[in-house]
C-alpha positions in Angstrom: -119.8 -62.7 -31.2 -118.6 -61.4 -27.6 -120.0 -58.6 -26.0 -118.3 -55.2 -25.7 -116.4 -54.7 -23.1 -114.6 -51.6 -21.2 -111.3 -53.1 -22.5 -111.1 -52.4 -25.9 -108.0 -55.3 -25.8 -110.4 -57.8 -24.0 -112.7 -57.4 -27.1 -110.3 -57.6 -29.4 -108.5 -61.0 -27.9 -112.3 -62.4 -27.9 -112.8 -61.4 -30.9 -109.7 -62.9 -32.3 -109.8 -66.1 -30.6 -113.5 -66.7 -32.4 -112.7 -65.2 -35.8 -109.9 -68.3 -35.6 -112.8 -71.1 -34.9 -114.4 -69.9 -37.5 -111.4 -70.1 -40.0 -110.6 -73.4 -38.6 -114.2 -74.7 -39.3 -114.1 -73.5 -42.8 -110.7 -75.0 -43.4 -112.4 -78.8 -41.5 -115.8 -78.1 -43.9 -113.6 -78.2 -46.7 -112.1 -81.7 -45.9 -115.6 -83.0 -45.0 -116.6 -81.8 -48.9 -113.4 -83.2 -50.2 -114.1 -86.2 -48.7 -117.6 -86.9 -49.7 -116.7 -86.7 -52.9 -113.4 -88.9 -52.8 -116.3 -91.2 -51.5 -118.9 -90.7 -53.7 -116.1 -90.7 -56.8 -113.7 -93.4 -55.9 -111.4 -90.3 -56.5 -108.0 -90.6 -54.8 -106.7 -87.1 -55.3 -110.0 -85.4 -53.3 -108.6 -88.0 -50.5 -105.2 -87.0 -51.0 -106.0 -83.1 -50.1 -108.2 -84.2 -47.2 -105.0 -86.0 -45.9 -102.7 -82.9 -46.7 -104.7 -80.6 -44.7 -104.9 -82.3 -41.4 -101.7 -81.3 -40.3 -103.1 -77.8 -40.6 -105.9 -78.4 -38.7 -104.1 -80.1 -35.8 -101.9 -77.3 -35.5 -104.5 -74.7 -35.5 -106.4 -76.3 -32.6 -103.2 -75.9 -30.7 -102.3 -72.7 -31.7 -106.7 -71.7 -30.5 -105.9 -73.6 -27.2 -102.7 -71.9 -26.7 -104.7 -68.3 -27.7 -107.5 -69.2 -24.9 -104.9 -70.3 -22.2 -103.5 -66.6 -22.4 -106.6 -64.9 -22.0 -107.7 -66.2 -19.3 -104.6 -66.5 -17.7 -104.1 -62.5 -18.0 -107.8 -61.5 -18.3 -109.5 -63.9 -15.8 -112.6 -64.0 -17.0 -116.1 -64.5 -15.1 -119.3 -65.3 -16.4 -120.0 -65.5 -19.6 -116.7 -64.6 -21.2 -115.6 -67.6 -19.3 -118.3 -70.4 -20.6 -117.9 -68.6 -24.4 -113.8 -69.6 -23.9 -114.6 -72.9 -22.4 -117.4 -73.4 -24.8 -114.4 -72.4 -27.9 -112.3 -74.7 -26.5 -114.8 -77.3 -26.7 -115.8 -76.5 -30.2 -112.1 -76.6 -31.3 -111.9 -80.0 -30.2 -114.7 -81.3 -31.9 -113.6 -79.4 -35.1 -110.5 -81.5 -34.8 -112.4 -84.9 -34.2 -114.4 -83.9 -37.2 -111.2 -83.4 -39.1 -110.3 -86.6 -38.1 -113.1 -88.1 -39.5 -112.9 -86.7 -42.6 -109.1 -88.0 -42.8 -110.2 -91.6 -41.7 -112.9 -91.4 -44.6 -110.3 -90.6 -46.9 -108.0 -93.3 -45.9 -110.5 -95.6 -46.4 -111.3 -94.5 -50.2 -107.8 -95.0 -50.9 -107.8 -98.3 -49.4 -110.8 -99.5 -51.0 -109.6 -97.7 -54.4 -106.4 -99.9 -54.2 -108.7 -103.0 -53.7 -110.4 -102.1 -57.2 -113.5 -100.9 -55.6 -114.6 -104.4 -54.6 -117.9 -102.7 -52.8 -119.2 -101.0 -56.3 -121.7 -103.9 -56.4 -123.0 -102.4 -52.7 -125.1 -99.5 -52.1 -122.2 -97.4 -51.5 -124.1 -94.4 -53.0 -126.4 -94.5 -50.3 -124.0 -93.2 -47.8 -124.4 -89.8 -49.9 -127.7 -88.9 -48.5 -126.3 -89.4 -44.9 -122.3 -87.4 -45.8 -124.6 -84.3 -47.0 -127.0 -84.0 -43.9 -123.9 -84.4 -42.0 -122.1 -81.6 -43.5 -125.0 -79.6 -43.7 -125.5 -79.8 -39.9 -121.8 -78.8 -39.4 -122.1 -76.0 -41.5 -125.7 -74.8 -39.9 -123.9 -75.6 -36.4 -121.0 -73.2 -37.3 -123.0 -70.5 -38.3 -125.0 -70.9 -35.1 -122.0 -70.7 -33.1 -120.8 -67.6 -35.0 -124.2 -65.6 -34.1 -124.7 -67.5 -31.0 -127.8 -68.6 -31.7 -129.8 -70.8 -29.6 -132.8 -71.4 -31.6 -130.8 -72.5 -34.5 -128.8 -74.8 -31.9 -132.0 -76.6 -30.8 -133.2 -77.4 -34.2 -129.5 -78.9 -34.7 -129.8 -81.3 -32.0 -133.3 -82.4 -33.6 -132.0 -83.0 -36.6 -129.0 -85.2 -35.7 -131.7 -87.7 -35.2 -131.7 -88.0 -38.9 -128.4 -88.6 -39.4 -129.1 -91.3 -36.7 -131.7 -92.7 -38.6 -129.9 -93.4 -41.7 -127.1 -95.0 -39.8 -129.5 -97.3 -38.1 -131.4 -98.2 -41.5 -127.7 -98.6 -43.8 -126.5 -101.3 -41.1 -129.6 -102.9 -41.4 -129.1 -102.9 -45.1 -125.3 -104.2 -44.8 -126.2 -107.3 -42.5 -128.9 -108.5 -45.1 -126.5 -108.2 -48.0 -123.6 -109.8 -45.9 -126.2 -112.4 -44.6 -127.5 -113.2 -48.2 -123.8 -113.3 -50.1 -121.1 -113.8 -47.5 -118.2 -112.5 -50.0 -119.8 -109.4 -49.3 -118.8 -109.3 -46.0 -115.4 -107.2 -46.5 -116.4 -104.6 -48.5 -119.6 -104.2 -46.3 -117.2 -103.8 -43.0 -115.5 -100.7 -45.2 -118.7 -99.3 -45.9 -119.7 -99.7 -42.3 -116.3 -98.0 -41.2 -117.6 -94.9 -43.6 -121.0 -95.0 -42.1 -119.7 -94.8 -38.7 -117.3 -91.6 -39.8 -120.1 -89.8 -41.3 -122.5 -90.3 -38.0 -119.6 -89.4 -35.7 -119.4 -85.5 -37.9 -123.2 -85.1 -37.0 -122.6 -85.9 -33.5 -119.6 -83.1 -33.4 -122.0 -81.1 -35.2 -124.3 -81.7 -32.1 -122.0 -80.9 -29.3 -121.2 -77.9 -30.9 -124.8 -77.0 -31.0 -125.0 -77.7 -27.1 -122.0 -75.6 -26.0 -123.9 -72.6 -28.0 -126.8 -73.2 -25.4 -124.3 -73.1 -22.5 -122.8 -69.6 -23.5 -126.2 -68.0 -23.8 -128.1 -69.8 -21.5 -125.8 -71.0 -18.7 -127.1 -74.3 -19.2 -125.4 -77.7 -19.5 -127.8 -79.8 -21.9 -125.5 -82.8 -22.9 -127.0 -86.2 -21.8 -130.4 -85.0 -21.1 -133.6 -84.8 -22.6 -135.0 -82.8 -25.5 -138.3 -81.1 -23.2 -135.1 -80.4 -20.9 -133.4 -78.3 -23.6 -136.3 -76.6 -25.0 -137.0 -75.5 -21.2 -133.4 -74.3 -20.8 -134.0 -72.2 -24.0 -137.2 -70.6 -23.3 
């Protein structure tokens, strides 16, 4: 990912610090897959492992941040080397937030399992088409951030519009069940809670994409507008 450098140590420490993001988003894609299909399945073991591994992922985030402290700390980087540690950093973070959400998802199955699956009379399966565009946007924003590419990045942040727009449109589907049979109304809130998980991991997916632009580009796109971006890029 870095470029070369005239210290073969530097390199390697860059090198090293990335090759760990990388593991630690393939260890937080497999609790986002574990619990789409604890959701989709009512299945309480595939929430059980997404549980078990957050532990792991909380201590690799610390371990990263620990990792990137010592660089620059003994390196003091300029430049670029310094937005691609700030922008790991960063990415690390949201990694962990997205591990988070996959652990509250989890929770939630569990809960709901215990509860007999009082929503199976809900469009519960809907949420399905939303959990794979999500983890499909984590896994393109990941492999972005791995090849540092910016093109890629921009055609992530388009596409968390769609995630968007299936949250919007489920909501909109939960008020007019919960408006038309009020017993509904629990089991629409848990559904809701899921809903909100699953649009939080495309927004992680997001920021990721935007620290990409910030290592190659310089730029700081957050909070502004998509003809902004494009611009940066070009």
């Amino acid at each position: 990912m870095p470029e070369k450098h005239l210290s073969t140590q530097f390199d390697a420490e860059l090198n090293g610090v990335s090759s760990r993001v990388m593991e630690l988003g393939g260890l937080v894609e497999s609790q986002i897959r574990n619990a789409i299909y604890a959701m989709s399945h009512f299945d309480s073991d595939a929430a059980a492992r997404v549980i078990d591994v957050e532990s792991q992922v909380n201590g690799m985030e610390i371990e990263i941040d620990r990792e990137i402290a010592s660089i620059i700390a003994r390196r003091q980087p300029t430049a670029g080397d310094l937005r691609l540690l700030m922008a790991i950093s960063k990415t690390t973070a949201n990694l962990e937030r997205v591990g988070d959400e996959a652990e509250k998802i989890a929770r939630m199955v569990q809960s709901i399992i215990e509860k007999s699956g009082s929503m199976r009379a809900l469009p519960a399966s809907e949420l399905r088409v939303a959990a794979d565009l999500a983890s499909a946007l984590l896994r393109k924003a990941l492999d972005a951030f791995a090849r540092l590419d910016t093109t890629t990045a921009v055609a992530i942040l388009k596409e968390d519009d769609l995630i968007d727009k299936e949250f919007d449109g489920f909501v909109r589907k939960l008020i007019t069940y919960m408006m038309e049979d009020p017993r509904t109304i629990s089991a629409s809130l848990d559904l809701l809670f899921l809903a909100k998980a699953i649009e939080r991991v495309g927004d992680h997916a997001k920021n990721i994409a935007e620290f990409i632009i910030y290592v190659v580009k310089g730029a700081d796109v957050r909070h502004t507008s998509m003809e902004n971006i494009e611009s940066a890029v070009r």
